[in-house]
Structures are given as structure tokens and as C-alpha cells.
VOGU-3710 file (C-alpha; in Angstrom, 3 decimals, decimal comma):
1> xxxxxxxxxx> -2,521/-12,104/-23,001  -0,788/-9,630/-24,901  2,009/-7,294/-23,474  0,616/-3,890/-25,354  -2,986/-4,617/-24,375  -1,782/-5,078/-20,611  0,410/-2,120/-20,353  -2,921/-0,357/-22,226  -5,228/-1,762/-19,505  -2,862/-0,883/-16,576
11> xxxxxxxxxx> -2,711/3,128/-17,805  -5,982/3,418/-18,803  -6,865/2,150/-15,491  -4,038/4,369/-13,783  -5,720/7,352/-15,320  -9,318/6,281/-14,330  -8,060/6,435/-10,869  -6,134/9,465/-10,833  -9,344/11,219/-12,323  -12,145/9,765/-9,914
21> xxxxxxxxxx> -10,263/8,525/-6,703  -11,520/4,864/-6,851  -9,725/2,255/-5,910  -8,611/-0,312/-8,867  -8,081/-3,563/-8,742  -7,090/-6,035/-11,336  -7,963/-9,301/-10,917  -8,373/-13,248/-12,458  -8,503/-16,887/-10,591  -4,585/-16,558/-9,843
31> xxxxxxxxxx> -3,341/-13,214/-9,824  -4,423/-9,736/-8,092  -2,852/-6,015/-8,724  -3,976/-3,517/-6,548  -2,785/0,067/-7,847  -2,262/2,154/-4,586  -1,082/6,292/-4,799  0,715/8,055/-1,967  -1,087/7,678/1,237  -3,049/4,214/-0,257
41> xxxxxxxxxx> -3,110/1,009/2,074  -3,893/-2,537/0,401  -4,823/-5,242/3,288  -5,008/-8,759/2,184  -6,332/-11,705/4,490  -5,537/-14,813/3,591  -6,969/-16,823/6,414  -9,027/-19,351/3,819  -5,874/-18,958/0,760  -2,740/-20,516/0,292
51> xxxxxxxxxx> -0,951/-17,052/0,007  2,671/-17,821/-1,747  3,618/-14,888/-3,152  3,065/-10,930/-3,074  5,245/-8,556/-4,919  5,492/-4,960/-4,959  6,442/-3,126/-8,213  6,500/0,345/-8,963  4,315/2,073/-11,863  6,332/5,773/-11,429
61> xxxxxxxxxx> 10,184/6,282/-10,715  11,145/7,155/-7,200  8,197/5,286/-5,357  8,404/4,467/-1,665  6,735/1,532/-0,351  6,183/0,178/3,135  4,585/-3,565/3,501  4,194/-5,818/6,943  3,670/-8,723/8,167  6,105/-10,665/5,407
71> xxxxxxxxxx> 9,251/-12,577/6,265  10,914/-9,732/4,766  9,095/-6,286/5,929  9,789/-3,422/3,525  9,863/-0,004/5,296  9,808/2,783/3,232  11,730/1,139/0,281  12,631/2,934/-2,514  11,190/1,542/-6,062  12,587/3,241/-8,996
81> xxxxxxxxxx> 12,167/2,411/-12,811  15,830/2,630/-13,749  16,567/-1,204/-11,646  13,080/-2,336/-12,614  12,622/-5,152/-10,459  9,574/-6,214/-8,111  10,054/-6,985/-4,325  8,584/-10,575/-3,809  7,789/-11,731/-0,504  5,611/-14,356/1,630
91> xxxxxxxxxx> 3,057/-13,675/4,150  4,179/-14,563/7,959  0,197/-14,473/9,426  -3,423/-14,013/8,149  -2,328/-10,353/7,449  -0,434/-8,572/5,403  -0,607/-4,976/4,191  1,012/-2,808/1,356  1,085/0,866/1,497  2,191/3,341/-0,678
101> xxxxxxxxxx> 4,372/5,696/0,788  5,629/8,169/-2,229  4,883/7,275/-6,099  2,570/4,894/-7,673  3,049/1,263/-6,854  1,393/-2,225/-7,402  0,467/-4,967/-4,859  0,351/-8,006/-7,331  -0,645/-11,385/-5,442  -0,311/-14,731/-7,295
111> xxxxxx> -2,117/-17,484/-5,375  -1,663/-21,248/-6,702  -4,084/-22,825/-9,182  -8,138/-22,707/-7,381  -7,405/-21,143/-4,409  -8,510/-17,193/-5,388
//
């Protein structure tokens, strides 16, 4: 797809939450974004998918993240938009969890080909 329409989807979508509360979730047969806000947990179980990756990005500057249950455990990381990178990791159990400490962040899951 196109870069303006996604950045258009993912703020018109940020706003829809921010106004009623509800959880959003983007999703297609390989990829998933959950947009968490301070206080927001994001629980995926991947006991029937091939898991290989989850990143965390941040949608507003100075977000704080905290995600278990990954070979690499994030614990109240910082996430700004001035070093915009995304923190990529793989799942060590069934289990894993995002939550959003400070901020706005993503939990974007890419699964190989058929297995969402």
C-alpha cells in the first residue's frame, strides 16, 4: 500500500482511540499492530503460530515500553522519535506481552506466509 494512506489510517485510528477508549488493532494474513496508551497491555499467544518477529515502535516521542517473555526483555525502554528505530525481538514461550509504560507505542507482529 501506499505510505500517506498508512500514516492516514494509523492517526485516524490513533484519534478514534483516544476519543472512545477502544482498543485498535490493525491487522492482515502477516502482520498485526496493536496501538497501546500508557497503562495498555497487548498479550499475544502463539501456541498454534510460528511467531518470528515482534517489534515495538513508538507513535509519540519519549514513550516507555516494557515487553516479556522475548530473548531480549525490554523494561521500561525509552522510545523516542528523534532515533526512530523499532525494537525487534523473538518470543522465548507461548507468551509474550507488550505494555505501554509512558507515550503511545505499537506492538507490530509479522508472522511468516499462512500462519496468522
Amino acid at each position: 500500500g501506499r505510505l500517506d494512506h498508512l500514516q492516514s489510517a494509523l492517526r485516524s485510528l490513533m484519534a478514534y482511540k483516544k476519543r472512545t477508549g477502544k482498543q485498535v488493532l490493525l491487522a492482515d494474513g502477516k502482520e498485526t499492530l496493536a496501538i497501546l496508551f500508557p497503562g495498555e497491555l497487548c498479550i499475544a499467544d502463539v501456541k498454534t503460530q510460528k511467531l518470528p518477529l515482534l517489534s515495538v515502535l513508538a507513535f509519540e516521542d519519549n514513550s516507555v515500553a516494557t515487553a516479556d517473555h522475548l530473548r531480549w526483555p525490554l523494561n521500561k525502554t525509552k522510545l523516542d522519535l528523534d532515533h526512530p528505530y523499532t525494537l525487534s525481538n523473538r518470543p522465548l514461550d507461548e507468551e509474550m506481552w507488550t505494555q505501554c509504560d509512558e507515550g503511545k507505542i505499537g506492538m507490530y507482529l509479522c508472522y511468516e506466509e499462512g500462519e496468522l
